[in-house]
N, C-alpha and C positions, 0 to 999 in steps of 0.2 A: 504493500500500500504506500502509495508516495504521496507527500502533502499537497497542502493548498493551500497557494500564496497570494495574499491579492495585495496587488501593486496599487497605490494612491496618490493621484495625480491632484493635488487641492488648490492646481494655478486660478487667479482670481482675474486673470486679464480680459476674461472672454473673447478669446483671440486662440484661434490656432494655432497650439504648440503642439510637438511630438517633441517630450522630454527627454535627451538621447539615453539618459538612464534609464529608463523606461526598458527603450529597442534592446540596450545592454543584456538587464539585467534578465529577460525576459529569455534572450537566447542562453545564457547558461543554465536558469534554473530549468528549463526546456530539456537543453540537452541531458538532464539526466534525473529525466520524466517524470518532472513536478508538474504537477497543474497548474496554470499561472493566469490570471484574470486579471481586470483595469479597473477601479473607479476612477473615471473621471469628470471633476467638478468645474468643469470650464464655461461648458453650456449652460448653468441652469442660474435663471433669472436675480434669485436673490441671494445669489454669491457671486456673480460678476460685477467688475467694477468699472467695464469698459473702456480700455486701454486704448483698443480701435480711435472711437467716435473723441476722446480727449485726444489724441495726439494730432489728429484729423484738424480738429477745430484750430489747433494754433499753429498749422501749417507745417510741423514735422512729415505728416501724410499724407500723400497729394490722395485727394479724394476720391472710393470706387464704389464700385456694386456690391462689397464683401458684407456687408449688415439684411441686404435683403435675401444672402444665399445662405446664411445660415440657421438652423432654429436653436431658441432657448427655451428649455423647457422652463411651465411655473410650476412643479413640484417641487416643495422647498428641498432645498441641497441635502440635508442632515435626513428627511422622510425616503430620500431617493438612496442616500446611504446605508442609511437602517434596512431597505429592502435589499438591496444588495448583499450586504452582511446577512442577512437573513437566508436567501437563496442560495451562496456559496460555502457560505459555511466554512470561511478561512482557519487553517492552522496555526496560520500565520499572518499579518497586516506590515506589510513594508512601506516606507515615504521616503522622500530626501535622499538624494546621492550625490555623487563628484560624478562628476562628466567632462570633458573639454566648453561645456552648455554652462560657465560659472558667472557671468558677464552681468548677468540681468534677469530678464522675462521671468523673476521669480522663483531660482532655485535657492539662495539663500534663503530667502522667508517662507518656504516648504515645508520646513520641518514644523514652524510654527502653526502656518496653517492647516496643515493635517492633523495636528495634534488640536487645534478648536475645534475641528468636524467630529473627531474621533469620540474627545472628550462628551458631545452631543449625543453617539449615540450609546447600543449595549452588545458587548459581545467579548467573547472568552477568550479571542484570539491571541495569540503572545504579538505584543507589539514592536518594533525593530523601526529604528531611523540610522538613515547616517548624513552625509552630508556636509557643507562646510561647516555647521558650527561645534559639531561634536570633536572632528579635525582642529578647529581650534581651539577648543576649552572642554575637554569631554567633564570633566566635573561639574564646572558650573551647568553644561548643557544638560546634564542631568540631575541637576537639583530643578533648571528653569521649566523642563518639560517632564513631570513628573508621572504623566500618563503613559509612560514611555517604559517598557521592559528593558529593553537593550538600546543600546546606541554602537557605530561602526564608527572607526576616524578614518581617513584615509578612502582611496579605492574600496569600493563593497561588492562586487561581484562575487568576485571568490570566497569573501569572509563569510556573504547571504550564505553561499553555495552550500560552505563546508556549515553553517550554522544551521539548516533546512537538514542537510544531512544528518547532522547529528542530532537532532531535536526525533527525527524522524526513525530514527536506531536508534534512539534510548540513551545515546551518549552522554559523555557531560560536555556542557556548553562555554563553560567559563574560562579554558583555557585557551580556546580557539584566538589565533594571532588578528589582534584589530578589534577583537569585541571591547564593549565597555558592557561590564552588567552592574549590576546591586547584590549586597550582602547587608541586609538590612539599613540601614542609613550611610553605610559604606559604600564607594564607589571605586571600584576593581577595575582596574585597566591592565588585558590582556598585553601580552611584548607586543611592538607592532608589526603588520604586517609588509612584507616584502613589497616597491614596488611593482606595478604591471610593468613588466620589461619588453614585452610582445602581444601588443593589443591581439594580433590576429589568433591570440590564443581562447580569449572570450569567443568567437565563433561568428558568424555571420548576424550582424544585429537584426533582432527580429521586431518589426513595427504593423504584426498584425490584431496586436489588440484595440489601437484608436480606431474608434469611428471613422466613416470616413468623408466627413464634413473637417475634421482634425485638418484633411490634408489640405482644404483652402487657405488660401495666404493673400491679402494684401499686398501687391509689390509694384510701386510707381503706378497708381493710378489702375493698375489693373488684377485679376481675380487669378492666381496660378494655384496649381496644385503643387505643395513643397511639405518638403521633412527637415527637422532642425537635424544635423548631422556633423559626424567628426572622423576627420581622417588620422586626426594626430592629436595628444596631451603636452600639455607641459609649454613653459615658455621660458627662456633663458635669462629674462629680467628682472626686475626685483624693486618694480614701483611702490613706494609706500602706501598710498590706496588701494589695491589692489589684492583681491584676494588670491591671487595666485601665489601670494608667497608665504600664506597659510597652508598649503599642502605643500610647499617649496622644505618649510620649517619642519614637518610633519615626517617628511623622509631624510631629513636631514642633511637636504641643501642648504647650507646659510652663510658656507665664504664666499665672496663679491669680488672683481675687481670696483676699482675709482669710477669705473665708467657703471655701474648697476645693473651689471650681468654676473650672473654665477660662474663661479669660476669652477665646476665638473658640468657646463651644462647638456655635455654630448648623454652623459647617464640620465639627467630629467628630463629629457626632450624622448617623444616615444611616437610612433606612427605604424600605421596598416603597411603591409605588403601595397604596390601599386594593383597586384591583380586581384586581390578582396576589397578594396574599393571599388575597383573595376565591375566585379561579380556583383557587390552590395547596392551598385549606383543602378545597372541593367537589372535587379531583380527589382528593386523600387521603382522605377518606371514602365517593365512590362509589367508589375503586378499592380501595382496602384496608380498607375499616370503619372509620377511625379517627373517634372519638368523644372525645376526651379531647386537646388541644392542650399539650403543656408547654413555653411561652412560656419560653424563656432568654434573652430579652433584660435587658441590664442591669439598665433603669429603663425600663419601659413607658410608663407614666406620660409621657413626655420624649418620646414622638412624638408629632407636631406633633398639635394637636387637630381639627385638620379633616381628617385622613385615619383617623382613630380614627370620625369622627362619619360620614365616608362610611363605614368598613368595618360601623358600626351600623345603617345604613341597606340597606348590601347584607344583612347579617343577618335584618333586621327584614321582607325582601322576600321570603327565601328562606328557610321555616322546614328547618332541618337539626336534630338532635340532638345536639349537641356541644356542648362545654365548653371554655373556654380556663383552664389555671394559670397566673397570670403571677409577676412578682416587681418590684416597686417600691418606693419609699422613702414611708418613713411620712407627709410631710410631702406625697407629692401625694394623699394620700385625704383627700377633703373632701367639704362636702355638694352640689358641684357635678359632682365626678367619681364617686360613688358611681350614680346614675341612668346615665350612659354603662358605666361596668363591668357593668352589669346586661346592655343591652342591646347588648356583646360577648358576651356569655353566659361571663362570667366566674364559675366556679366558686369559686376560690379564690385568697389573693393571699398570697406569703410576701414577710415582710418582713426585714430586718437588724435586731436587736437588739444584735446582736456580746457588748456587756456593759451592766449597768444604768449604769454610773457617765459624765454625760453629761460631764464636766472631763477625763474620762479618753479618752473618744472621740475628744473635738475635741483636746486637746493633745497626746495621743498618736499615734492613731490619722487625723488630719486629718478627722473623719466630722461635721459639724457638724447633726447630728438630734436638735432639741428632744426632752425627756423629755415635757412636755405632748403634742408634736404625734404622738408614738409614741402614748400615751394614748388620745389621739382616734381615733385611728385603727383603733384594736383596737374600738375602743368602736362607730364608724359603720360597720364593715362586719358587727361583729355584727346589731347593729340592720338591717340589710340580711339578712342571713339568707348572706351568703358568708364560705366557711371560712377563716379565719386562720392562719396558719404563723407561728411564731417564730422568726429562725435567729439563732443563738446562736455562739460564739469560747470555748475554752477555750483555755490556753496560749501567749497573748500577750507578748511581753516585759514586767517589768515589770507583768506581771499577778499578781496575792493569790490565795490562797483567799479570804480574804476577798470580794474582789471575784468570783468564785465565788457566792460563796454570797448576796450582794447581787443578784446576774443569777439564778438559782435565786427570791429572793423578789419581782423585780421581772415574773418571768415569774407568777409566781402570781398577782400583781396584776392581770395583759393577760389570762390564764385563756385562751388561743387553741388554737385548735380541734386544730391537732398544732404539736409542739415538734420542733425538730431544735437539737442541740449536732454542730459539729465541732472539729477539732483543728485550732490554729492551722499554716498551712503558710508557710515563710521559700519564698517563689518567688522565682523570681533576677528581680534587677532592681528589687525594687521598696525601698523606704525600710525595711520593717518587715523585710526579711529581712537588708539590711546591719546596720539593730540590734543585730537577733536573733546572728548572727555574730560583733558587734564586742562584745557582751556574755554572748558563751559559752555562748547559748542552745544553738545550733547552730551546726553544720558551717559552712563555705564555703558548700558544694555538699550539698545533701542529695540521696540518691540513695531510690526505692520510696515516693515524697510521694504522700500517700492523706489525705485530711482528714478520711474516714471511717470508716476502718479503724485505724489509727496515726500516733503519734505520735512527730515524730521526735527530743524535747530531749532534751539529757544535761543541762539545770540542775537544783539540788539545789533551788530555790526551789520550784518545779513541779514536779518531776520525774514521768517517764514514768510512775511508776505509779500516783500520786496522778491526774494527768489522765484515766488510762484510769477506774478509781473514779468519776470526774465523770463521763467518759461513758458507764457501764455504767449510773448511778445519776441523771443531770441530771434527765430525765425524771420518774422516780421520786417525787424530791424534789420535784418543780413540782407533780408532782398529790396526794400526801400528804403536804406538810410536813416541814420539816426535823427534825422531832420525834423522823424515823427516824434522822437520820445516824451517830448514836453508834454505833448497833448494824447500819448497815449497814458501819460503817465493822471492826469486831469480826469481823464474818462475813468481811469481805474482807479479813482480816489486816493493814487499811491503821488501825494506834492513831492 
């Protein structure tokens, strides 16, 4: 008899994600013949918080058809959870993972909001998280979510895998490498677990439990069918915001060179074979249509360039219709990697801008990305004819209006094809959120962390409402001049 796991997917965006830990986690406990099922709360009316139609309104999302092709159910979320939990009968209830998927769209704040749902309804299942904040603070993460049997730090694939296993043969559980359990008001952390050294070892990701309304996507104005997806882990940098260097800490990367790169970063940098991407990308398309790749890995760019050049070569062999979105750093587009991005069929590339002020990046931020090499780079993929993204940081410690409104004219400068601004998020673990903390930006612990939607400071410097004004108007300003602010600032009651 082998268990039964149900996977809980508790994104609040009501937007089409496919969480790659999801696809992950689904094909190992798969291959060795668990039953494996999805809740997911994306759809259902009175838990969405529609990320779409807000970012639409202030001109991050050029506007489409994607609200009248999807449905919301009004079954309240937690009645439609209770039945589910009722009909499968789980062993087991799993949430929250690491994925190359760390960015945004809702995987940090996972854990919390699967544990609000969870906590709503009733059932016997052993509960399991993992995720970024157990990776960062597994004790406090398990005194903050107390509904929580286990916690994972680190990669959870194989820790599920071997934990399902051994739950399932009667074994003991508490020694397994990467778990966090309880011993009454104690909390036990197992040694941790090894690196994923060879992603293609997880198995072919499997993404047939979403709906598939899941696979519509918003993308410039028009309705594609896409899957969030990851060729490769790990990034070689070591920006102080940035939660990648919470699981950097985790496996015990933490020497740097001057310039804020890891200095072993050929061992944290990890990627697919070119022909299991190959295999992964043709079975997503002939089996669910998808057309449209949104590549979440770090820094693309940073996989090895001979399996970039085989996966161009299986592309170039095999003509399909599809597009890849990727996301990499300004400083690898150059006039030797523009020709290979083509022939990935890379549509589009978003890059970090954070803010225009580079003295302010590198000393504050640890992000050491030349102003010229950002320049360039905007400039050669135009010239290429592939679309640009901006992403942009408001609410930094220690960040201006000024500075503000300098990133608003440095964005009109780059003139890139869509602009995205978020709100700075203090994520536990990392430098910029201890700052942020130890300078009264924010809380300890910030609880409902959404980089799209809100904004968590109480400082007077920034404060919440001045920021949201940026991001209702960032956009605005990038494409007509600051000429407006005065009087956008009048209407919005913000002198």
């Amino acid at each position: 008899m082998m268990a039964r796991v149900l996977l809980l997917n508790p994104s609040r965006w009501g937007r089409g994600i496919t969480p790659i830990w999801i696809a992950s986690h689904t094909a190992v406990l798969k291959s060795r013949g668990h039953e494996v099922a999805l809740f997911d709360a994306t759809f259902f009316r009175d838990w969405a918080q529609n990320e779409n139609a807000f970012n639409t309104a202030n001109l991050q999302y050029q506007p489409s058809a994607y609200e009248s092709l999807v449905r919301f159910s009004d079954t309240p979320v937690t009645t439609a959870l209770q039945a589910k939990l009722d009909e499968f009968a789980p062993d087991i209830i799993f949430w929250a993972a690491i994925s190359a998927h760390i960015h945004g769209e809702g995987e940090y704040a996972a854990i919390q909001f699967g544990h609000d749902l969870i906590a709503q309804t009733s059932c016997p299942a052993i509960k399991v998280c993992g995720g970024l904040q157990p990776t960062a603070s597994a004790g406090e993460t398990a005194i903050r979510f107390s509904g929580v049997d286990y916690f994972i730090g680190g990669e959870s694939e194989f820790v599920l895998q071997d934990f399902v296993d051994a739950w399932q043969s009667g074994e003991g559980l508490d020694r397994i490498p990467g778990l966090i359990s309880r011993d009454g008001t104690d909390i036990i952390e197992a040694p941790r677990q090894q690196i994923i050294s060879d992603l293609d070892a997880i198995g072919p990701y499997d993404y047939s439990l979403f709906d598939d309304q899941t696979f519509l996507r918003p993308y410039c104005g028009e309705v594609v069918r896409a899957v969030d997806y990851e060729l490769s882990r790990g990034c070689p940098f070591t920006c102080s915001y940035c939660v990648e260097t919470v699981i950097q800490r985790y496996y015990g990367f933490e020497e740097t060179t001057p310039r804020g790169a890891l200095r072993e970063f050929n061992r944290y940098l990890r990627h697919k074979s070119a022909k299991r991407v190959f295999e992964e990308i043709v079975t997503l398309h002939n089996e669910y249509g998808i057309t449209l790749f949104r590549c979440q890995d770090t820094n693309f760019l940073t996989i090895e360039k001979s399996t970039l050049l085989e996966l161009a070569d299986l592309f170039d062999a095999n003509e399909m219709p599809i597009r890849l979105y990727i996301e990499t750093r300004p400083e690898g587009i150059n006039p030797s990697t523009i020709p290979l991005l083509k022939r990935l069929r890379v549509d589009g590339v978003g890059m970090g801008i954070e803010l225009s002020t580079q003295g302010f990046r590198e000393d504050i931020l640890n992000r050491f990305s030349n102003q010229s090499a950002i320049v360039r780079a905007f400039m050669l993929l135009r010239e290429a004819e592939i679309r640009r993204t901006a992403y942009n940081i408001i609410g930094i410690p220690d960040q201006t209006e000024e500075s503000i409104l300098e990133t608003i004219t440095f964005n009109q400068a780059l003139d890139p094809d869509n602009v995205t601004v978020a709100f700075f998020s203090p994520y536990l673990g990392t430098e910029q959120q201890r700052q942020g903390a130890k300078k009264d930006y924010f809380l300890d612990y910030e609880y409902d962390l959404d980089s799209q939607l809100r904004t968590m400071t109480h400082h007077s410097v920034l404060s919440a409402s001045v920021l949201a004004f940026y991001k209702q108007n960032f956009v605005r300003l990038v494409r007509e001049g600051l000429d407006s602010l005065s009087a956008l600032k009048r209407s919005g009651s913000l002198a």
